[in-house]
ChimeraX commands (.cxc) that place a marker at each C-alpha (Angstrom):
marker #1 position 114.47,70.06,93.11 radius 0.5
marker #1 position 116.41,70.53,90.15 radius 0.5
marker #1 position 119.51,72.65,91.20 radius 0.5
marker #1 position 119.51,74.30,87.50 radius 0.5
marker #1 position 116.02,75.28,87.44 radius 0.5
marker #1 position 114.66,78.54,89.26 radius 0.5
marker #1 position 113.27,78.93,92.48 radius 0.5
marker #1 position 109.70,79.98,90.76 radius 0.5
marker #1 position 109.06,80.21,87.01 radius 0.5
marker #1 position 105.11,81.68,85.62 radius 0.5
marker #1 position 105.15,80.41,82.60 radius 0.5
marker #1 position 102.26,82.00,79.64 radius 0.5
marker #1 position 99.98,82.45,82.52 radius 0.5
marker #1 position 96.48,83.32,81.55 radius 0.5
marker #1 position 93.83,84.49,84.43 radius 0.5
marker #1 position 90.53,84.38,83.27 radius 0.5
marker #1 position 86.95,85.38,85.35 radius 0.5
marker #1 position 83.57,85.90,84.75 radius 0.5
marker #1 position 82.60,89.58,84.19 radius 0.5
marker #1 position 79.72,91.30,86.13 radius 0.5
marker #1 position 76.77,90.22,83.77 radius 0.5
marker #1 position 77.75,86.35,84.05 radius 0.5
marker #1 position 77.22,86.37,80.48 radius 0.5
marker #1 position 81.07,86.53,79.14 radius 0.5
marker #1 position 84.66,86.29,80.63 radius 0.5
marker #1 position 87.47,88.96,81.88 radius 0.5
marker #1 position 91.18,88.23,80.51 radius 0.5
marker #1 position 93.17,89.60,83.58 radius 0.5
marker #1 position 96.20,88.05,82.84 radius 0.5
marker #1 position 97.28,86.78,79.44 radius 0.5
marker #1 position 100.48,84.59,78.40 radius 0.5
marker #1 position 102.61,86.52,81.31 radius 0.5
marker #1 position 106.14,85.24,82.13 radius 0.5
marker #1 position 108.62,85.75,84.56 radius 0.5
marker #1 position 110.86,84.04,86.98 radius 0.5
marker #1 position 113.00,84.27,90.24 radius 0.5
marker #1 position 116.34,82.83,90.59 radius 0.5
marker #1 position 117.37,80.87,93.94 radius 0.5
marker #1 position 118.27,84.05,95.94 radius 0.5
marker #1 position 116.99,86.94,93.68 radius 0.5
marker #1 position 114.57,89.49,95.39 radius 0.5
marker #1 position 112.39,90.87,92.31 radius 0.5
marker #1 position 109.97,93.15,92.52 radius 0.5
marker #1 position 106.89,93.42,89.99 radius 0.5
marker #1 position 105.00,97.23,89.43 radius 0.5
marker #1 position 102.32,98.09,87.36 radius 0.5
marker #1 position 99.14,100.12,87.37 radius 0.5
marker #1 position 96.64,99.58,90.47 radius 0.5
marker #1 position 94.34,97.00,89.24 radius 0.5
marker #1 position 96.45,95.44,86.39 radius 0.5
marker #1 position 96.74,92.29,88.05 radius 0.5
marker #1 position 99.70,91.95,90.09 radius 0.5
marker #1 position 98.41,90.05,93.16 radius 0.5
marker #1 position 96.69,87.73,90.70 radius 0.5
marker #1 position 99.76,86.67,89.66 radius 0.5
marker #1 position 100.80,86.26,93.40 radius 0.5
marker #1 position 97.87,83.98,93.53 radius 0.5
marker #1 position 98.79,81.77,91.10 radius 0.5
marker #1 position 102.60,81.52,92.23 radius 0.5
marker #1 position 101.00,81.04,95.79 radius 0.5
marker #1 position 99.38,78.04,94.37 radius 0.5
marker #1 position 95.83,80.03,95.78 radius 0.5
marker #1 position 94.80,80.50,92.40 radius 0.5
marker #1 position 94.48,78.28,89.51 radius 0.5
marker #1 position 95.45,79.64,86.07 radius 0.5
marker #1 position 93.11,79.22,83.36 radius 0.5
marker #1 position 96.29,78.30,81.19 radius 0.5
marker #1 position 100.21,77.88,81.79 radius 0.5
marker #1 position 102.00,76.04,84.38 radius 0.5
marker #1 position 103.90,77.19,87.67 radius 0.5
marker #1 position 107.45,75.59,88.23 radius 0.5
marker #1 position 108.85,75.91,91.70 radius 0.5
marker #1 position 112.50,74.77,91.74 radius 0.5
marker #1 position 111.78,72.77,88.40 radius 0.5
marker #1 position 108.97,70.84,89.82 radius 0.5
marker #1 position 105.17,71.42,88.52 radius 0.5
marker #1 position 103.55,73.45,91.01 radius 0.5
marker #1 position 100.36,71.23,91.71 radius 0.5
marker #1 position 98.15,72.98,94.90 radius 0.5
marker #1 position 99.79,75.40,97.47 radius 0.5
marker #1 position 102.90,76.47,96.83 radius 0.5
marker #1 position 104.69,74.37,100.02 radius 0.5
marker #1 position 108.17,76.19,99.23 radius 0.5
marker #1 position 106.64,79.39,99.67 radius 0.5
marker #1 position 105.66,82.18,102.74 radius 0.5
marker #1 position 103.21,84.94,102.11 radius 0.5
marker #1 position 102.88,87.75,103.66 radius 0.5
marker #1 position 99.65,89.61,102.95 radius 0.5
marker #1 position 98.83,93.46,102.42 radius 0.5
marker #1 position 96.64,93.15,105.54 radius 0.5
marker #1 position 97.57,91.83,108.93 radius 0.5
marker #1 position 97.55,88.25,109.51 radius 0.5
marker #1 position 97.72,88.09,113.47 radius 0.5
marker #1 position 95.36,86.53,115.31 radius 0.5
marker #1 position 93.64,89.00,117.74 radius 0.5
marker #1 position 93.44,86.70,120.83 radius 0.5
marker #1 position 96.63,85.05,120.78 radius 0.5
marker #1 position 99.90,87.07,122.37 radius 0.5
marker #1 position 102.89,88.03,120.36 radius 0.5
marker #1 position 105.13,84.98,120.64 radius 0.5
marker #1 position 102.13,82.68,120.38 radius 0.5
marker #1 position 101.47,84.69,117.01 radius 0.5
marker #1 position 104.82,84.07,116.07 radius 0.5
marker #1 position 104.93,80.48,116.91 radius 0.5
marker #1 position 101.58,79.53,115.17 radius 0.5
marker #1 position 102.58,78.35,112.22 radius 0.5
marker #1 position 105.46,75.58,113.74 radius 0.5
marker #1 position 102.63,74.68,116.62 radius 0.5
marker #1 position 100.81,73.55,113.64 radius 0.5
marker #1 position 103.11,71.69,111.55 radius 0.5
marker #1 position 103.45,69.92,114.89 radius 0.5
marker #1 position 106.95,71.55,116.72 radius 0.5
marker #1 position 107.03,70.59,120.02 radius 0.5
marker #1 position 105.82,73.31,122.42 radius 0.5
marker #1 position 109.26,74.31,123.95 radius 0.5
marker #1 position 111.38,74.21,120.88 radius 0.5
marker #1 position 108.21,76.16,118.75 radius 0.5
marker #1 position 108.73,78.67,121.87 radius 0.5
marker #1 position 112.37,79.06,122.12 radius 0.5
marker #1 position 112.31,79.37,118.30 radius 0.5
marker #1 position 109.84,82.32,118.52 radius 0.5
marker #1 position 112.13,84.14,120.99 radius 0.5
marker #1 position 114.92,83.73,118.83 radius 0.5
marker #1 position 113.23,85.55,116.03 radius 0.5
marker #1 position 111.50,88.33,117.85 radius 0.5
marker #1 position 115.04,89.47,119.18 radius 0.5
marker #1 position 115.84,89.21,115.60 radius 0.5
marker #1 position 113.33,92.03,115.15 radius 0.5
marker #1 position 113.48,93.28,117.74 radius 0.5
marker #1 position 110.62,93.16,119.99 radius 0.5
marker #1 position 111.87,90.45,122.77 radius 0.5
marker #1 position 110.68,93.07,125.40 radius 0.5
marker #1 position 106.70,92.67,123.60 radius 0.5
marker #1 position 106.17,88.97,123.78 radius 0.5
marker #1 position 103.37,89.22,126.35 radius 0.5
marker #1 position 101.40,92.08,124.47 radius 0.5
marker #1 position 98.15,91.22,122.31 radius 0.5
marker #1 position 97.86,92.41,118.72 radius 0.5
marker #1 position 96.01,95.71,119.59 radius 0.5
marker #1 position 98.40,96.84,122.01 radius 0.5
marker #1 position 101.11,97.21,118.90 radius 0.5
marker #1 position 101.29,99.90,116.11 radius 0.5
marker #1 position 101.59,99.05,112.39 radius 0.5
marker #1 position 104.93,98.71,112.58 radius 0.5
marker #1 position 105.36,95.92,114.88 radius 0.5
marker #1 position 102.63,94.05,113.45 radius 0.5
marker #1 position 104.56,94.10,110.34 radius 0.5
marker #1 position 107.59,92.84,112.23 radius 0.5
marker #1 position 105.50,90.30,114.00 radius 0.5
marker #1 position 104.04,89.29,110.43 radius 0.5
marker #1 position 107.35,88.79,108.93 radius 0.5
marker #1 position 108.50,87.08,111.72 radius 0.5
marker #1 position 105.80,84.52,111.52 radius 0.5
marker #1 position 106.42,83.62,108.24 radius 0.5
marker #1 position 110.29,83.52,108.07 radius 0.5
marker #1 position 109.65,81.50,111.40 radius 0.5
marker #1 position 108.77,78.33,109.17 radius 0.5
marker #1 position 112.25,78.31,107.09 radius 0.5
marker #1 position 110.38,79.10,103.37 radius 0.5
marker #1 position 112.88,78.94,100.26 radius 0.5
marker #1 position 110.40,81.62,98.65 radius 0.5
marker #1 position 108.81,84.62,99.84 radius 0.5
marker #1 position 105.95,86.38,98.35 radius 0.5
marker #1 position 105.05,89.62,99.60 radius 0.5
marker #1 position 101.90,91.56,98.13 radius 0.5
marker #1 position 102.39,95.50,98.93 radius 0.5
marker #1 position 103.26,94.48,102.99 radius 0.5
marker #1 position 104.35,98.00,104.09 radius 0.5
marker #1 position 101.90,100.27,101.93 radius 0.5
marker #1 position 99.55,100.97,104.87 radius 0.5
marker #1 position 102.17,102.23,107.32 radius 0.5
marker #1 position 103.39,106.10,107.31 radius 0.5
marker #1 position 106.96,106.78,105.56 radius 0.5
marker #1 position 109.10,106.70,108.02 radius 0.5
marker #1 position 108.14,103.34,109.55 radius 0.5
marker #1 position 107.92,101.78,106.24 radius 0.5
marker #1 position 111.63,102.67,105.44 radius 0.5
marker #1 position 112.15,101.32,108.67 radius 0.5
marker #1 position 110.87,98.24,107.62 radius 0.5
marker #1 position 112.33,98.23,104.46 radius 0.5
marker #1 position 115.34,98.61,105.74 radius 0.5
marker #1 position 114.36,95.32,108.18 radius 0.5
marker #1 position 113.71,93.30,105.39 radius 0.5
marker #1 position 117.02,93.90,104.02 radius 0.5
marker #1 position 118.94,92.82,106.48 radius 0.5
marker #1 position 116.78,89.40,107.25 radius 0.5
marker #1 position 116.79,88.79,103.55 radius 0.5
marker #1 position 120.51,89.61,103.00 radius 0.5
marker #1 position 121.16,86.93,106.20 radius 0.5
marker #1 position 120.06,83.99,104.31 radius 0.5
marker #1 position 119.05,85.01,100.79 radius 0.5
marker #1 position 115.44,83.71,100.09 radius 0.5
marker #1 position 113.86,83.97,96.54 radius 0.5
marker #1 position 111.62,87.17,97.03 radius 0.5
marker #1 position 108.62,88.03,94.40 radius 0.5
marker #1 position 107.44,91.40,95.90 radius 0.5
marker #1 position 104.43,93.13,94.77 radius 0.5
marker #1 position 104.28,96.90,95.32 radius 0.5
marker #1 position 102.86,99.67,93.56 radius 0.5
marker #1 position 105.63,101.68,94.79 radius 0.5
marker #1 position 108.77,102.06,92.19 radius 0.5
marker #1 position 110.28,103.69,94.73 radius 0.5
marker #1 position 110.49,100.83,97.24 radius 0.5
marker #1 position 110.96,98.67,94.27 radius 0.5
marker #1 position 114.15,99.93,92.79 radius 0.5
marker #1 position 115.78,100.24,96.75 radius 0.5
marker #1 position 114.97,96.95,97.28 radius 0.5
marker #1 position 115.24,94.87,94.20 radius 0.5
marker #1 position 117.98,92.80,92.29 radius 0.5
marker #1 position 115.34,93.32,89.37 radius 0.5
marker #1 position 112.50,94.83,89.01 radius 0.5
marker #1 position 109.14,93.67,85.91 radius 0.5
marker #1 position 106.75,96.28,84.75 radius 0.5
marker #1 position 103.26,94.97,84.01 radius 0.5
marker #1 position 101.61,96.54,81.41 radius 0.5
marker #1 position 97.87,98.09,82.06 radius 0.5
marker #1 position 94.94,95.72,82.47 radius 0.5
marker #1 position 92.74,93.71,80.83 radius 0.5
marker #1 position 94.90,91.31,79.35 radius 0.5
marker #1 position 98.43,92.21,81.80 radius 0.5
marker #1 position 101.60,91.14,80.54 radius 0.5
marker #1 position 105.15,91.92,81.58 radius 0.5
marker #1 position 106.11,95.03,79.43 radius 0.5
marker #1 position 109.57,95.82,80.94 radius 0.5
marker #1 position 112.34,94.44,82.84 radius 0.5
marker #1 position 115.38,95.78,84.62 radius 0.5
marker #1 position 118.42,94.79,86.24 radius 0.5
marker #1 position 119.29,96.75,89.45 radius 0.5
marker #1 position 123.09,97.56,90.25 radius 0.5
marker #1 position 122.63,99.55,92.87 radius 0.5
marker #1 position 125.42,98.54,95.80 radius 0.5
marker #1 position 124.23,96.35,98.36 radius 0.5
marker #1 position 123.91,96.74,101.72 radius 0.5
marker #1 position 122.32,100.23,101.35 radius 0.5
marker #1 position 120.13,102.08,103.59 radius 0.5
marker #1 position 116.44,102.69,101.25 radius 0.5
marker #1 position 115.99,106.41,102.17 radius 0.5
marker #1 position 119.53,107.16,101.51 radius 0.5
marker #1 position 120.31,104.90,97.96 radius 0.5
marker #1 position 117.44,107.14,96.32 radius 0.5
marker #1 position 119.27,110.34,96.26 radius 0.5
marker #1 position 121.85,109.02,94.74 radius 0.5
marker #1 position 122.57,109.68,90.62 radius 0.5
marker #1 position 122.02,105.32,89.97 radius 0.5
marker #1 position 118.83,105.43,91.85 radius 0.5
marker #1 position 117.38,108.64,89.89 radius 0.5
marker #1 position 118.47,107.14,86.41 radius 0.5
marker #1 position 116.69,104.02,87.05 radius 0.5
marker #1 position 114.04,105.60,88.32 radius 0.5
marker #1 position 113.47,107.28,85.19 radius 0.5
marker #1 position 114.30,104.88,82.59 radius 0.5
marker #1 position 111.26,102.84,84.70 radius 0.5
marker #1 position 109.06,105.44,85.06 radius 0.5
marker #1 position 109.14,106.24,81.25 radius 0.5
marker #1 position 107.51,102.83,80.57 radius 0.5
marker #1 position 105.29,102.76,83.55 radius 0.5
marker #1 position 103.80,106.32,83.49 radius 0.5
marker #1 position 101.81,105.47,79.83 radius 0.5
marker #1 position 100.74,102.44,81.48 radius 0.5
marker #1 position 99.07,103.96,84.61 radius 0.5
marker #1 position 97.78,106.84,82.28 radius 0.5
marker #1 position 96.27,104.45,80.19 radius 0.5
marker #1 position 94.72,102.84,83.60 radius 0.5
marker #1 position 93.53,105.76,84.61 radius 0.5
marker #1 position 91.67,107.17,81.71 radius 0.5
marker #1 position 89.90,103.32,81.87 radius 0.5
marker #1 position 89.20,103.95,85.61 radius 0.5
marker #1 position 87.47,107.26,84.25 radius 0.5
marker #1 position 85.71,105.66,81.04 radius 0.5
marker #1 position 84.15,102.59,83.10 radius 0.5
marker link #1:1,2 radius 0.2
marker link #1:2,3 radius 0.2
marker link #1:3,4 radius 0.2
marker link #1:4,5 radius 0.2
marker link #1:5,6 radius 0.2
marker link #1:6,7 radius 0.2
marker link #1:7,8 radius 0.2
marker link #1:8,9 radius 0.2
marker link #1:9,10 radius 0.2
marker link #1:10,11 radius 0.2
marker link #1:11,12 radius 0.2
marker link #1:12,13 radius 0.2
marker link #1:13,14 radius 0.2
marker link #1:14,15 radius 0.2
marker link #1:15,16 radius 0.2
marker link #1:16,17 radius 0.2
marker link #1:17,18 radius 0.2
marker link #1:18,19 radius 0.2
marker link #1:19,20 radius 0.2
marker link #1:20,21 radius 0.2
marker link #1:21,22 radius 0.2
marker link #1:22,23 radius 0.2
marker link #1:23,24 radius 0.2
marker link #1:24,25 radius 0.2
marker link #1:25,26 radius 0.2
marker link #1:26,27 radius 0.2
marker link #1:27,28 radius 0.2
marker link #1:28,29 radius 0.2
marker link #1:29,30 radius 0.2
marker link #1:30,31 radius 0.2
marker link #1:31,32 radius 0.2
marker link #1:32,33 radius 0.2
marker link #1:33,34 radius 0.2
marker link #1:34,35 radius 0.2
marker link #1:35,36 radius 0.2
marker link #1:36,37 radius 0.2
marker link #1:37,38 radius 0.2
marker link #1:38,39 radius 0.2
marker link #1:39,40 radius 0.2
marker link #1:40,41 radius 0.2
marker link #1:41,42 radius 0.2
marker link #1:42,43 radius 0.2
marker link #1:43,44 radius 0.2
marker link #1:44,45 radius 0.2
marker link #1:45,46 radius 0.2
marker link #1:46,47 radius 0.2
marker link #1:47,48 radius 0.2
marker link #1:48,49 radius 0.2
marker link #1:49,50 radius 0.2
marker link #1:50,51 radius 0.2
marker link #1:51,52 radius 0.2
marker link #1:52,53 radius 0.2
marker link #1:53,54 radius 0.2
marker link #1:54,55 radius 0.2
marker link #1:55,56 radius 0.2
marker link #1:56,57 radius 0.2
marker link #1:57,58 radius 0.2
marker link #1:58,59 radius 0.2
marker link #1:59,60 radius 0.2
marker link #1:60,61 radius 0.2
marker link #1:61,62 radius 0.2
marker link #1:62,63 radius 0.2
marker link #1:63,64 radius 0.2
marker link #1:64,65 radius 0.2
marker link #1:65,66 radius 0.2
marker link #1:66,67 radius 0.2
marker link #1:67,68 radius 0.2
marker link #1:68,69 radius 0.2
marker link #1:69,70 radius 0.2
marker link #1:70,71 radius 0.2
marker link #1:71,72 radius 0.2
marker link #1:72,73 radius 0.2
marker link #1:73,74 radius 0.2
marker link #1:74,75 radius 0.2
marker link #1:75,76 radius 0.2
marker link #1:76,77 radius 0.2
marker link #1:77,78 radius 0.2
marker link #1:78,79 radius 0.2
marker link #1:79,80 radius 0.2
marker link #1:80,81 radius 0.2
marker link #1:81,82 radius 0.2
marker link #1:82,83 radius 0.2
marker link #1:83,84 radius 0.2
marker link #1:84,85 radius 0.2
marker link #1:85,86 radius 0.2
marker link #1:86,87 radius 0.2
marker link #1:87,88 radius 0.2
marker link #1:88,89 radius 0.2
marker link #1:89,90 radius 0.2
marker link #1:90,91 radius 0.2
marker link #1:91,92 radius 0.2
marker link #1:92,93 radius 0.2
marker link #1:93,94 radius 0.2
marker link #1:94,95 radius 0.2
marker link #1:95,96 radius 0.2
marker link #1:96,97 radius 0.2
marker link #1:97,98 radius 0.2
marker link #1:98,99 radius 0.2
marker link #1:99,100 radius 0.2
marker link #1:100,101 radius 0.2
marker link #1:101,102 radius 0.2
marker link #1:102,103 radius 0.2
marker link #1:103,104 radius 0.2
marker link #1:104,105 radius 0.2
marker link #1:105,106 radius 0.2
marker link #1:106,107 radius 0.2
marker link #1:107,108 radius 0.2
marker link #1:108,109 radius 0.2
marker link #1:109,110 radius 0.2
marker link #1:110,111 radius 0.2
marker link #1:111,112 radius 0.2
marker link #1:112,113 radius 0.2
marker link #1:113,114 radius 0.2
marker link #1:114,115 radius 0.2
marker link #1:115,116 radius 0.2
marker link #1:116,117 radius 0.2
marker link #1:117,118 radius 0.2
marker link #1:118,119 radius 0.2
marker link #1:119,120 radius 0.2
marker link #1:120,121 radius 0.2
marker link #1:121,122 radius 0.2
marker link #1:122,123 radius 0.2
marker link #1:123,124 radius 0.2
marker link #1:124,125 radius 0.2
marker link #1:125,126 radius 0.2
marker link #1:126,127 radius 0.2
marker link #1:127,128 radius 0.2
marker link #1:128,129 radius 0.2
marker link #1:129,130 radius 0.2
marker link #1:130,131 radius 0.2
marker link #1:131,132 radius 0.2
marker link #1:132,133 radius 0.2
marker link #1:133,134 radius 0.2
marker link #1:134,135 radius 0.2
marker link #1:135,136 radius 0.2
marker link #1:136,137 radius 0.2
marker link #1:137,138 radius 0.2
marker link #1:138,139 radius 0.2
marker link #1:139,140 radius 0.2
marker link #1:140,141 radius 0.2
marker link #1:141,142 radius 0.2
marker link #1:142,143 radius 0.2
marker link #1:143,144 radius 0.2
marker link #1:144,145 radius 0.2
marker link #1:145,146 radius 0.2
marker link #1:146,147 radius 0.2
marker link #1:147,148 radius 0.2
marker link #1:148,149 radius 0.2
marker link #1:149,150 radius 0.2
marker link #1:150,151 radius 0.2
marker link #1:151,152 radius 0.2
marker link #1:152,153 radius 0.2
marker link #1:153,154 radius 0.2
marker link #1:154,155 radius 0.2
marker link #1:155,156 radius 0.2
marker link #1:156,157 radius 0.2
marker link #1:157,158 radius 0.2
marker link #1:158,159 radius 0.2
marker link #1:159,160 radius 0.2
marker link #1:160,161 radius 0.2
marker link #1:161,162 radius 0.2
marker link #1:162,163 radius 0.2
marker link #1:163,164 radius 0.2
marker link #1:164,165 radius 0.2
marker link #1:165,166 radius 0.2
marker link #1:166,167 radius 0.2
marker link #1:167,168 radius 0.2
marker link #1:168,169 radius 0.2
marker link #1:169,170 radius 0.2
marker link #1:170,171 radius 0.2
marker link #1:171,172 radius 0.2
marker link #1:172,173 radius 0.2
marker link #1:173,174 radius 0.2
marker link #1:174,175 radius 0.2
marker link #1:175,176 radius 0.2
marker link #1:176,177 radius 0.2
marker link #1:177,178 radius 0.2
marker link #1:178,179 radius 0.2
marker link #1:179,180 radius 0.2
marker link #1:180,181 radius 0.2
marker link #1:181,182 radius 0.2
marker link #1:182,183 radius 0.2
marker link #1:183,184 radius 0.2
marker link #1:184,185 radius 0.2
marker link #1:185,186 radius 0.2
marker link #1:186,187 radius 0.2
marker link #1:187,188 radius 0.2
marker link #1:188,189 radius 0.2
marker link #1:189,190 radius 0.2
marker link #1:190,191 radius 0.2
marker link #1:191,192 radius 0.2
marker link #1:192,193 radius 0.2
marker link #1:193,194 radius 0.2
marker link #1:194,195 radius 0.2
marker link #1:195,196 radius 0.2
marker link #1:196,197 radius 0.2
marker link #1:197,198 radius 0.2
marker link #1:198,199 radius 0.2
marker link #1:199,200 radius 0.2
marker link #1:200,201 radius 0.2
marker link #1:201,202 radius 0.2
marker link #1:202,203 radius 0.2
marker link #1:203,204 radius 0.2
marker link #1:204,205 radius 0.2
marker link #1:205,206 radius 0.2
marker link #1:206,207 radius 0.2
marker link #1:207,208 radius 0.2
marker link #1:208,209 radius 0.2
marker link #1:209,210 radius 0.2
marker link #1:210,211 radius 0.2
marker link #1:211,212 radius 0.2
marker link #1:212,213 radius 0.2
marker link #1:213,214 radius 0.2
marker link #1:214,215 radius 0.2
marker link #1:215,216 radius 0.2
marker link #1:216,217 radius 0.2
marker link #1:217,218 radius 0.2
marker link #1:218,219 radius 0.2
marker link #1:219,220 radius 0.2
marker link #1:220,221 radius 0.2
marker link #1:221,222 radius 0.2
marker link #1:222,223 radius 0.2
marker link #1:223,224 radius 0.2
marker link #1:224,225 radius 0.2
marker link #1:225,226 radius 0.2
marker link #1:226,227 radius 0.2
marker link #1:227,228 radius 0.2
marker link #1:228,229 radius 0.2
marker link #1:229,230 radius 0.2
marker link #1:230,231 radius 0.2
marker link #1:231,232 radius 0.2
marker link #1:232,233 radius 0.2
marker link #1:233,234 radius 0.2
marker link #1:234,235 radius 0.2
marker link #1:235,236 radius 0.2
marker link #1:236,237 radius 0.2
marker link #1:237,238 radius 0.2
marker link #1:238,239 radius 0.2
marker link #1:239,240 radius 0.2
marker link #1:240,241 radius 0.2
marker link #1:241,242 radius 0.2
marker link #1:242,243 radius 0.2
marker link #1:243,244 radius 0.2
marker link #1:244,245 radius 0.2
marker link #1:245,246 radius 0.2
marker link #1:246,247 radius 0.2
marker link #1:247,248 radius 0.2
marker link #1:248,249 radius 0.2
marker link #1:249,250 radius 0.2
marker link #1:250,251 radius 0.2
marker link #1:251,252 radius 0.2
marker link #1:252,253 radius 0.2
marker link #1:253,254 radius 0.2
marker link #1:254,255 radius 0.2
marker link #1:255,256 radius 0.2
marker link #1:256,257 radius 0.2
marker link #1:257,258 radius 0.2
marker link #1:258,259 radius 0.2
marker link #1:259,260 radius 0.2
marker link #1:260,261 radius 0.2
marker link #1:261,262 radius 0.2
marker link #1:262,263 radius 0.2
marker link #1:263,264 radius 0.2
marker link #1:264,265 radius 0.2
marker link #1:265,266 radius 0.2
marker link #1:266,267 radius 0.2
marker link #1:267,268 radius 0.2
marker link #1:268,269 radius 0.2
marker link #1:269,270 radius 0.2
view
């Protein structure tokens, strides 16, 4: 690691596929930048369908750009991203496997000795809280503790860098400021690098140290950046009635809303 050097740095990514006919090529991504210090939770919004879990992808080390490099703490990111946790938009649990074996997957296969993988996985469901649900299966939980079992299973493994792709967008509102909230406090306890996908600027600004705007697809591109001051710790639901919260809300919004107009009228045109 180089101690100078960021904790993940896309550098002129390009993302190129195949279109529909096979006969030519779709620029998703073009010459996009952006970083995340050691410790910084940013947060990246755009448009639905502009290309932000692409760029996930590629920091994940799942995707291979079709130009520009991936640095993860200085070093040339070269196949998965080993520094990194991911936690998916979907549910990653496996159905026939209890709680604190779903928990305890991941160090049971990087070869931790049963007991210590075990005593491990206690320690971090009482962290969020669901010691009392160890025994239960997958479909015996709601979406709530699923998501706490998720994040558990990934922090479980010690990764310097988390990236999360829109984790809490299928729960209701109150359970996903819940969980918001529960992020906070696990993230504020040891200070990971975060790169957080959401398509929520809501949930971006109460979370975020900083927060990128990526313009409208084809050819997405960081358009915007801003610094978040808000105080931390804060409580989500409560931070965003506060005068900050509202003026960075629409400073953001007045570069993202031509950018998910200009989606949408594409969406209709297609």
């Amino acid at each position: 690691m180089t101690m100078a050097a960021p904790a993940l740095a896309l550098k002129e990514i390009t993302c190129r596929f195949a279109d529909r006919s096979g006969q030519g090529s779709y620029t998703a991504v073009r010459d996009a930048s952006l970083s995340v210090a050691r410790g910084e939770f940013v947060s990246v919004v755009g448009p639905t369908g502009c290309g932000k879990s692409t760029l996930l992808n590629v920091a994940a080390g799942l995707l291979n750009p079709t130009s520009g490099k991936v640095e993860v703490f200085g070093a040339l990111l070269q196949g998965v991203n080993r520094h990194a946790g991911y936690l998916f938009q979907s549910d990653s649990l496996l159905p026939w496997l209890n709680v604190l074996d779903n928990v305890t997957v991941g160090l049971k296969f990087r070869g931790v000795a049963y007991s210590l993988a075990l005593e491990q996985g206690r320690a971090w469901l009482a962290r969020v809280g669901l010691s009392n649900h160890a025994h239960k299966y997958p479909h015996q939980l709601s979406g709530g503790m699923k998501k706490r079992i998720s994040l558990a299973q990934v922090l479980i493994l010690n990764p310097d860098i988390l990236l999360m792709d829109e984790p809490f967008s299928a729960l209701d509102i109150q359970t996903r400021q819940m969980m918001e909230n529960e992020l906070l406090d696990l993230w504020s306890a040891d200070r990971k690098s975060v790169l957080f996908i959401t398509h929520d600027l809501e949930e971006a600004i109460s979370l975020s140290d900083r927060v990128v705007v990526l313009s409208a697809g084809p050819d997405t591109h960081p358009i915007g950046e801003f610094h978040i001051d808000l105080p931390r710790p804060h409580d989500v639901a409560e931070i965003r009635m506060t005068p900050r919260f509202l003026e960075l809300h629409r400073r953001i919004w007045d570069i993202l809303k031509a950018e998910v107009q200009q989606s949408y009228q594409q969406g209709m045109a297609a």
